[in-house]
LUMTOR-593454 format. One record per atom (N, C-alpha, C): residue in one letter; chain; atom name; x, y negated, z negated. Coordinates in Angstrom, 1 decimal. Example, Ala and Ser with C-alpha at 12.3 -4.5 7.8 and 13.67 -1.06 7.14 Angstrom:
<pts>
PT   aa   ch   at        x        y        z
PT    a    A    N     13.2      5.7     -7.8
PT    a    A   CA     12.3      4.5     -7.8
PT    a    A    C     13.2      3.3     -7.8
PT    s    A    N     12.8      2.2     -7.1
PT    s    A   CA     13.7      1.1     -7.1
PT    s    A    C     12.9      0.0     -7.9
</pts>
This chain:
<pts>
PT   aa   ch   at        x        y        z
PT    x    A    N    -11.5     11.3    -11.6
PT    x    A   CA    -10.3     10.7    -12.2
PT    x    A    C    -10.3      9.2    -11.9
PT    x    A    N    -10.8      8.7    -10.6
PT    x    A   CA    -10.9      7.6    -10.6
PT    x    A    C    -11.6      6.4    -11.6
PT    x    A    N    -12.9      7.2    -11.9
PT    x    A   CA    -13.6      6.9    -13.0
PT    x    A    C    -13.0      6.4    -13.8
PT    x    A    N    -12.2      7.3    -14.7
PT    x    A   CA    -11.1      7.1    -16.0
PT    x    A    C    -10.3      5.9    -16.1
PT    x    A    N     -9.8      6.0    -14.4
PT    x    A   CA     -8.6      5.1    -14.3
PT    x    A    C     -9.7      3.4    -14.1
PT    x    A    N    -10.2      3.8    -13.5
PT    x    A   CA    -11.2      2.6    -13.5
PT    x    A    C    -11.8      1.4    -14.9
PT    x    A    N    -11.8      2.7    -15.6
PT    x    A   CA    -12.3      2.2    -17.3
PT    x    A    C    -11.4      1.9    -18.0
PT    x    A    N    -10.3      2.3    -17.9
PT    x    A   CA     -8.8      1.9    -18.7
PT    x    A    C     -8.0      0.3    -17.9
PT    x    A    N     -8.3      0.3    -16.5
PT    x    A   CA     -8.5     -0.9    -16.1
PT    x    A    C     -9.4     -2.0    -16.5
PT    x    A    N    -10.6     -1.7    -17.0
PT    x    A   CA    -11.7     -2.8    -16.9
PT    x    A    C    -11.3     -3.2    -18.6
PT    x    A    N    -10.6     -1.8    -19.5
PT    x    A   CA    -10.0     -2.0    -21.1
PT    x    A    C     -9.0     -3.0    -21.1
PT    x    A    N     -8.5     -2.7    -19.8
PT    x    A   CA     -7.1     -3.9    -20.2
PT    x    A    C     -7.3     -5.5    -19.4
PT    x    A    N     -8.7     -5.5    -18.9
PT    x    A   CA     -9.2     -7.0    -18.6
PT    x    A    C     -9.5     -6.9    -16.8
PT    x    A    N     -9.3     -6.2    -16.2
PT    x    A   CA     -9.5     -6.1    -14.8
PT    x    A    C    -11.1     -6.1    -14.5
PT    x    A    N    -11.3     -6.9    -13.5
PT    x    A   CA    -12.4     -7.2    -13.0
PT    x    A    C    -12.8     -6.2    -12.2
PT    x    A    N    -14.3     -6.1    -11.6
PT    x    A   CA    -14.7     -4.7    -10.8
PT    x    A    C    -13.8     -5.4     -9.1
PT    x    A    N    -14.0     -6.5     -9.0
PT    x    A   CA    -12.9     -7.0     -7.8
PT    x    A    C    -12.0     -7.0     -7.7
PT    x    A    N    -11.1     -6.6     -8.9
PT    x    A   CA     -9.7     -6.2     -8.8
PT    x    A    C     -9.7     -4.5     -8.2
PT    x    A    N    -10.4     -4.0     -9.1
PT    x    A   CA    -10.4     -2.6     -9.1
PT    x    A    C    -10.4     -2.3     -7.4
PT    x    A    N    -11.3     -3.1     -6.7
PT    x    A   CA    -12.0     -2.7     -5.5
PT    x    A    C    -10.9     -3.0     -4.9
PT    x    A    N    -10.5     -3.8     -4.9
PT    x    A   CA     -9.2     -4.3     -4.0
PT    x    A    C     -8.2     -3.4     -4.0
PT    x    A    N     -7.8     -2.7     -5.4
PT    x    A   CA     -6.7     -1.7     -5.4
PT    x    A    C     -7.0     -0.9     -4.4
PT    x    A    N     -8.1     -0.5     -4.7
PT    x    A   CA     -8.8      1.2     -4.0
PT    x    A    C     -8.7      0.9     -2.9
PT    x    A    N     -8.9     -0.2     -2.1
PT    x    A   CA     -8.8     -0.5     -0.6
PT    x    A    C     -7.2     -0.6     -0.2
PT    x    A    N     -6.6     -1.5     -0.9
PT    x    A   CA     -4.8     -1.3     -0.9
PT    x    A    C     -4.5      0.4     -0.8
PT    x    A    N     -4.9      1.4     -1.4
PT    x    A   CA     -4.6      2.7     -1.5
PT    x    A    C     -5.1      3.0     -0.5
PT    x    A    N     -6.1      2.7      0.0
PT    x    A   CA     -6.6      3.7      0.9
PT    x    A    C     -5.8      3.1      2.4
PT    x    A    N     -5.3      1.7      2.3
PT    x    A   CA     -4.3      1.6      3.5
PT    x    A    C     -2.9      1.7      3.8
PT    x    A    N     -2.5      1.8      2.3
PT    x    A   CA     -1.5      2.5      2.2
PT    x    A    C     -1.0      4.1      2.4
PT    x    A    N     -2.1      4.7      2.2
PT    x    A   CA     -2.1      6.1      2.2
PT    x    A    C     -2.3      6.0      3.9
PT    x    A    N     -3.1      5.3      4.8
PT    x    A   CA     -3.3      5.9      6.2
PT    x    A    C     -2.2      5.3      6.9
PT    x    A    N     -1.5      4.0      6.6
PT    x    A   CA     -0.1      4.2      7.2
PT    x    A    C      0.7      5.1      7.4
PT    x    A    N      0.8      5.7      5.9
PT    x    A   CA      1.7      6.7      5.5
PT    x    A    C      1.5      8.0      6.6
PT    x    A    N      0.7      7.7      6.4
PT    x    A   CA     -0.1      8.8      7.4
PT    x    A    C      0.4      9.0      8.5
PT    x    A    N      0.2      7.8      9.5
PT    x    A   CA      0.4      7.5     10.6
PT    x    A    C      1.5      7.0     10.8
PT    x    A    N      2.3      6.4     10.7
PT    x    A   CA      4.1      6.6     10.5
PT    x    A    C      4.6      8.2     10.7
PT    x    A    N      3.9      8.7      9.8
PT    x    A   CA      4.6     10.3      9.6
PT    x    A    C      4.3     11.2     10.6
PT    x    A    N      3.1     10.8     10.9
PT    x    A   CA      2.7     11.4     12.2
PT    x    A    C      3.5     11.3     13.4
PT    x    A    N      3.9      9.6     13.5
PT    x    A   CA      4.8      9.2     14.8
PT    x    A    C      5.9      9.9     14.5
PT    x    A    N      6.4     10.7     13.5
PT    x    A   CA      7.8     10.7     13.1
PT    x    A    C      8.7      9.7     13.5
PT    x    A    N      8.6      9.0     13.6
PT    x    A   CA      9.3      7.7     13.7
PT    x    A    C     10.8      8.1     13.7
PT    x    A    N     12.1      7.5     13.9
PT    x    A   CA     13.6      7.6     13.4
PT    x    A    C     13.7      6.5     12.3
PT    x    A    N     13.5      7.3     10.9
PT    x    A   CA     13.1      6.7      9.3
PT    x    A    C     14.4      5.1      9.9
PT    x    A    N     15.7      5.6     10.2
PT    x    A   CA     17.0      4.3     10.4
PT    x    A    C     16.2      3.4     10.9
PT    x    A    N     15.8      3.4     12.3
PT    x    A   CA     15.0      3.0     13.0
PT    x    A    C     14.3      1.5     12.8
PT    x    A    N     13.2      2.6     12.0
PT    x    A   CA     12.3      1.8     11.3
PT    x    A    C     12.6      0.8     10.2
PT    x    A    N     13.8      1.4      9.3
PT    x    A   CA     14.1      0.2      8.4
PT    x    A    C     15.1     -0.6      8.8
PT    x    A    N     15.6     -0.6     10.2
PT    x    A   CA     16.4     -1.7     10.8
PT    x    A    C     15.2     -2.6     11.1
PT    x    A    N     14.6     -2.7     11.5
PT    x    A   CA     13.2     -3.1     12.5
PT    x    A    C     12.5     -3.6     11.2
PT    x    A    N     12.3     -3.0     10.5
PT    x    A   CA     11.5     -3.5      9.2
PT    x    A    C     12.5     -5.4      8.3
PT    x    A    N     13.8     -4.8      8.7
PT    x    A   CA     14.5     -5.5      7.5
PT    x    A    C     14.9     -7.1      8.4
PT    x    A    N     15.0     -6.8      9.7
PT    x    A   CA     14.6     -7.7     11.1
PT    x    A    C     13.4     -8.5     11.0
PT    x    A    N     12.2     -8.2     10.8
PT    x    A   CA     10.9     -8.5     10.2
PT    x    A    C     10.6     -9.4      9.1
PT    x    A    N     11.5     -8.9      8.0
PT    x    A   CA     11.9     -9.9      6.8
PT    x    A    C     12.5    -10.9      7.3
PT    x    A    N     13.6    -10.6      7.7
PT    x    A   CA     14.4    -11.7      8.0
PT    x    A    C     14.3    -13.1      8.5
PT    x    A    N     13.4    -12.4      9.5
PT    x    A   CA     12.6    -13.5     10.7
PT    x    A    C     11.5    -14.4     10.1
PT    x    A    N     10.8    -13.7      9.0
PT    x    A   CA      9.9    -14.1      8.4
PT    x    A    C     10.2    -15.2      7.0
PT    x    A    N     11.2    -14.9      6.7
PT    x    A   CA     11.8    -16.0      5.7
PT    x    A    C     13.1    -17.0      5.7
PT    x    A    N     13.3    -17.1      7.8
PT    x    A   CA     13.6    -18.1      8.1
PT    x    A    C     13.0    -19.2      8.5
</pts>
């Protein structure tokens, strides 16, 4: 599947370095996800703490 999605990317002008870059964005997205869920974290928690993060960061 990747393959396909790969080729309909490179149709619509994406470079093989774009492509790569997704597939590494996925694959670190997926092992957060991972590992978050694992912690079971308190989801509230976390998006108080996350939205604190913003905050701090775009003062």
């Amino acid at each position: 599947m990747l393959r396909e999605r790969s080729t309909v990317a490179k149709l619509f002008g994406a470079r093989e370095e774009e492509i790569q870059e997704a597939v590494h964005l996925a694959r670190h997205t997926v092992g957060w996800s991972t590992y978050l869920n694992g912690l079971r974290a308190d989801e509230d928690r976390l998006v108080e703490q996350l939205s604190w993060i913003g905050e701090h960061l775009s003062s």
